[in-house]
Each structure stands twice: as C-alpha cells, then as structure tokens.
C-alpha positions in Angstrom: 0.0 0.0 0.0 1.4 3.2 -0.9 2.2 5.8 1.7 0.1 9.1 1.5 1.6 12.3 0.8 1.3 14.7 3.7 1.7 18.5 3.0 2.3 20.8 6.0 1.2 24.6 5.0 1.4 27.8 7.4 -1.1 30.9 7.0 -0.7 34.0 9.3 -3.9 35.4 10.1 -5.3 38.7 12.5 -7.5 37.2 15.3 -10.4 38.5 14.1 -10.1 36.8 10.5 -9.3 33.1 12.4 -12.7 31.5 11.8 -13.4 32.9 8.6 -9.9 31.4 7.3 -10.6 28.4 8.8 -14.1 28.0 7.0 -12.4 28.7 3.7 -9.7 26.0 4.1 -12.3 23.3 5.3 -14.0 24.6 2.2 -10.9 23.9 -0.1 -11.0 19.8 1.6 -8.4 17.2 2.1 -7.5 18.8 5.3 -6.1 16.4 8.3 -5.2 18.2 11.4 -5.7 22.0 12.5 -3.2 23.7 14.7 -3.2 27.1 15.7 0.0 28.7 17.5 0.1 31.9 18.8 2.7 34.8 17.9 5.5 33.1 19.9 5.1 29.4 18.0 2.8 27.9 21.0 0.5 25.6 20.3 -2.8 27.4 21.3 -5.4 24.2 20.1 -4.3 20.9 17.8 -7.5 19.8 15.7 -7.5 16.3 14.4 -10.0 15.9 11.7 -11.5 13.1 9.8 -13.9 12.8 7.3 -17.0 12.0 9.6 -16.6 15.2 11.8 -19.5 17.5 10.8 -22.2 19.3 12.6 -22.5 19.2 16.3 -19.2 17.0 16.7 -17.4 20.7 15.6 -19.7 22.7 17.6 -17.0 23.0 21.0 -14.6 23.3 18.5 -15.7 26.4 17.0 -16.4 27.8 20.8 -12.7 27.3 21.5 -11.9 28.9 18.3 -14.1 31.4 18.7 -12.4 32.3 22.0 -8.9 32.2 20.8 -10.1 35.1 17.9 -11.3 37.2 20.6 -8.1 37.1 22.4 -5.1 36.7 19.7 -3.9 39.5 17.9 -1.9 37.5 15.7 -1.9 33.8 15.5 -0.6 31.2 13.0 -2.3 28.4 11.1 -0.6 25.5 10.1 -2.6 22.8 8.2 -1.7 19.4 7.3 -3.3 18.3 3.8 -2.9 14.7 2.6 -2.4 14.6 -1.4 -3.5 10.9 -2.7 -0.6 8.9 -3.8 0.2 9.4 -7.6 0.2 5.4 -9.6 2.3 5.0 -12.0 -0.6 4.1 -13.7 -1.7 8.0 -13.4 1.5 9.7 -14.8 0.9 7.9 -18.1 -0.6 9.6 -20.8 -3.1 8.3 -22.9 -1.8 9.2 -26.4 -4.7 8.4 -29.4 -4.1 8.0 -32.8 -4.1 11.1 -35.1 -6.3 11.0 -38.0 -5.1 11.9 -41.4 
C-alpha cells in the first residue's frame, strides 16, 4: 500500500479573520489536522479531523476557536493536507491516434 503524501502549510492570520480562514480552508478539503499557535510558536489548540466530523461533533470546537479570535492578535495556522498517492498508472498519458 502506498504511503500518502502529507503537505504541511502555514497561513498568518489577524485574530479577528481566524474563523473565517478556517471556514475557507475546510471549504478547499483534504485537510487532516488543524493547529493554531500563537505569535510566539505555542500551540494554542491541535484539531485532528476526519472525514466524519461534521455538525454538532465541531460545535466546541468552534467555541474554542471562537475564543482564541477574541483574544489573539496574531496567531498562526498551520494545516496538514494529505495529497493521494500518484500510480504510476496516473502519470501515463493516454496518447490516441491522429487522423489523417
């Protein structure tokens, strides 16, 4: 089985622009874990996500986050996205005959 491809990514965001970031990056998908660290490179909250978390499972989640916006000037995000392994199968291209 072929090991998945995880890509680390880091966004700097104003506290009161957190959750709306957030939203946006859910929005884009393929996102594993959340962390948010504040100007000094704490760890403020670590989210784990999987594909079954929706609704009220996120609801003290978006409290905490919620909280942290209200109090962080500054804070960092740092996302963890997981890219599906690439086949060799998959970098082929499918070349068709040319008419003439």
């Amino acid at each position: 089985m072929p090991e998945e491809n995880v890509i680390r990514e880091e966004f700097r965001v104003k506290g009161e622009d957190l959750l709306a970031r957030i939203k946006q990056l859910l929005h884009e998908g393929n996102i594993r874990r959340i962390i948010i660290k504040n100007e000094e490179g704490v760890t403020l909250i670590e989210v784990p996500l999987t594909l079954g978390m929706v609704g009220a499972v996120l609801v003290p989640v978006w409290a905490a986050l919620g909280a942290l916006a209200a109090i962080a000037t500054s804070c960092t995000i740092v996302i963890e996205r997981v890219e599906p392994p690439v086949s060799p199968k998959d970098d082929q291209t499918e070349s068709t005959p040319s008419e003439s």
